[in-house]
N, C-alpha and C positions, 0 to 999 in steps of 0.2 A: 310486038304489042301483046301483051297478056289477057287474059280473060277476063281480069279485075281492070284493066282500063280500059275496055272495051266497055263495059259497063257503067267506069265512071264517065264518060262521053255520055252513054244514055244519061247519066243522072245530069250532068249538066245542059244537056237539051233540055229534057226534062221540067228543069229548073225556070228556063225560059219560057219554055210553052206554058206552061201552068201558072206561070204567075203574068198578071193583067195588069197595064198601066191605070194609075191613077186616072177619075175623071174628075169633070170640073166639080168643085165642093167638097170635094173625099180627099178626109186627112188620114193619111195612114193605109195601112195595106186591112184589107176586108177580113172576115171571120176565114173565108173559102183561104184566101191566098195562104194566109197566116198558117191553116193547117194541111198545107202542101208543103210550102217550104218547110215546117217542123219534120211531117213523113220523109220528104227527103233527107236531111239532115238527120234521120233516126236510117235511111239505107247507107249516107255517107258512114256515119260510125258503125253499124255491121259490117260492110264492107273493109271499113279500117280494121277491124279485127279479124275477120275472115283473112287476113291480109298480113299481120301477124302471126296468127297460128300456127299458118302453115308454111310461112315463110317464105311468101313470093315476094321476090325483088322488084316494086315501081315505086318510081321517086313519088310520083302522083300519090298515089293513095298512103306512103308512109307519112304523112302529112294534114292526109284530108279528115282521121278524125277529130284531131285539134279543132282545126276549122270548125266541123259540122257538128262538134260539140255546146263549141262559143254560139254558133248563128240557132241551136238549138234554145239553150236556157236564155239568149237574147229575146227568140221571139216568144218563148214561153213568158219571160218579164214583162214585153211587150203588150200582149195579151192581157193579162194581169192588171198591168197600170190603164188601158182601156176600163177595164170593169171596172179598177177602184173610181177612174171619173167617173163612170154612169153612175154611180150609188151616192147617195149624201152619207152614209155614214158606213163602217165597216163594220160587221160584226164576227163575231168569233166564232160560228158557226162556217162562215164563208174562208175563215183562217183556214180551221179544221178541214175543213173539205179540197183546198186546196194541197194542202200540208200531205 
Protein backbone atom coordinates (compact mmCIF):
# COMPACT_ATOMS: atom_id res chain seq x y z
CA UNK A 1 0.00 0.00 0.00
CA UNK A 2 1.45 3.33 -1.05
CA UNK A 3 1.31 6.67 0.51
CA UNK A 4 -1.27 7.88 -1.88
CA UNK A 5 -3.79 5.12 -0.65
CA UNK A 6 -3.04 5.53 2.65
CA UNK A 7 -4.36 8.89 2.22
CA UNK A 8 -7.12 8.05 -0.06
CA UNK A 9 -8.59 5.87 3.10
CA UNK A 10 -8.31 8.99 5.12
CA UNK A 11 -10.32 10.82 2.45
CA UNK A 12 -12.92 8.35 2.39
CA UNK A 13 -13.42 8.22 6.16
CA UNK A 14 -13.16 11.63 5.93
CA UNK A 15 -16.10 11.63 3.68
CA UNK A 16 -18.25 9.90 6.09
CA UNK A 17 -17.42 11.59 9.28
CA UNK A 18 -18.10 14.94 7.83
CA UNK A 19 -21.04 14.52 6.13
CA UNK A 20 -24.50 14.20 8.43
CA UNK A 21 -27.53 12.46 7.71
CA UNK A 22 -30.59 14.16 6.77
CA UNK A 23 -33.05 15.22 9.35
CA UNK A 24 -36.77 15.28 9.40
CA UNK A 25 -37.85 18.35 6.85
CA UNK A 26 -34.20 18.89 5.29
CA UNK A 27 -34.29 18.43 1.70
CA UNK A 28 -30.97 18.13 0.49
CA UNK A 29 -27.44 18.16 1.91
CA UNK A 30 -26.84 21.60 4.06
CA UNK A 31 -24.51 24.67 3.07
CA UNK A 32 -21.69 22.79 5.79
CA UNK A 33 -22.01 19.37 4.14
CA UNK A 34 -22.08 20.57 0.64
CA UNK A 35 -18.75 22.44 1.25
CA UNK A 36 -16.92 19.40 2.80
CA UNK A 37 -17.77 17.15 0.23
CA UNK A 38 -16.64 19.80 -2.68
CA UNK A 39 -12.89 20.27 -0.16
CA UNK A 40 -12.81 16.71 -0.41
CA UNK A 41 -13.36 16.27 -3.89
CA UNK A 42 -10.76 19.26 -4.62
CA UNK A 43 -8.02 16.75 -2.29
CA UNK A 44 -9.40 13.74 -4.37
CA UNK A 45 -8.27 15.60 -7.71
CA UNK A 46 -4.77 16.82 -6.22
CA UNK A 47 -4.26 13.73 -5.07
CA UNK A 48 -5.17 12.26 -8.66
CA UNK A 49 -2.55 14.43 -10.01
CA UNK A 50 0.05 14.22 -7.55
CA UNK A 51 -0.56 10.53 -8.63
CA UNK A 52 0.31 11.23 -12.24
CA UNK A 53 3.13 13.20 -12.04
CA UNK A 54 5.19 11.27 -10.37
CA UNK A 55 4.00 8.21 -11.49
CA UNK A 56 2.86 5.94 -8.81
CA UNK A 57 1.15 2.89 -9.65
CA UNK A 58 -2.55 2.55 -7.54
CA UNK A 59 -5.50 1.38 -9.27
CA UNK A 60 -7.30 3.43 -6.61
CA UNK A 61 -6.40 6.69 -7.17
CA UNK A 62 -5.67 6.36 -11.27
CA UNK A 63 -9.45 6.73 -11.25
CA UNK A 64 -10.51 8.79 -8.45
CA UNK A 65 -9.91 12.06 -10.17
CA UNK A 66 -12.64 11.35 -12.77
CA UNK A 67 -14.77 10.72 -9.81
CA UNK A 68 -14.06 13.64 -7.67
CA UNK A 69 -14.21 15.82 -10.54
CA UNK A 70 -17.87 14.86 -11.53
CA UNK A 71 -19.08 14.78 -7.64
CA UNK A 72 -17.23 18.21 -7.56
CA UNK A 73 -19.12 20.38 -10.51
CA UNK A 74 -22.27 18.03 -9.43
CA UNK A 75 -22.25 19.58 -6.02
CA UNK A 76 -21.10 23.00 -7.26
CA UNK A 77 -24.48 22.71 -9.81
CA UNK A 78 -26.05 21.60 -6.71
CA UNK A 79 -25.55 24.60 -4.90
CA UNK A 80 -26.33 26.76 -7.46
CA UNK A 81 -29.83 25.45 -8.46
CA UNK A 82 -30.46 25.90 -4.42
CA UNK A 83 -29.80 29.65 -4.70
CA UNK A 84 -31.57 30.04 -8.12
CA UNK A 85 -34.86 28.58 -5.91
CA UNK A 86 -34.37 30.93 -3.15
CA UNK A 87 -34.50 34.04 -5.64
CA UNK A 88 -37.67 34.96 -7.63
CA UNK A 89 -35.70 36.28 -10.18
CA UNK A 90 -31.93 36.03 -11.49
CA UNK A 91 -29.92 38.76 -12.30
CA UNK A 92 -26.79 39.15 -14.13
CA UNK A 93 -24.98 40.39 -11.55
CA UNK A 94 -25.39 36.92 -9.64
CA UNK A 95 -24.30 35.40 -13.38
CA UNK A 96 -21.21 37.45 -13.30
CA UNK A 97 -20.13 36.65 -9.84
CA UNK A 98 -20.61 33.14 -10.22
CA UNK A 99 -19.00 32.87 -13.69
Amino acid sequence: MSFLDIIMVIFTVCFFSFTRPLEKGEQGFGRDTTATLRGLAMLGIVLHHIHNRFGYSSPILSSIGYLATGLFFFISGYGNMLSINKRNEVKLEWIYKKI
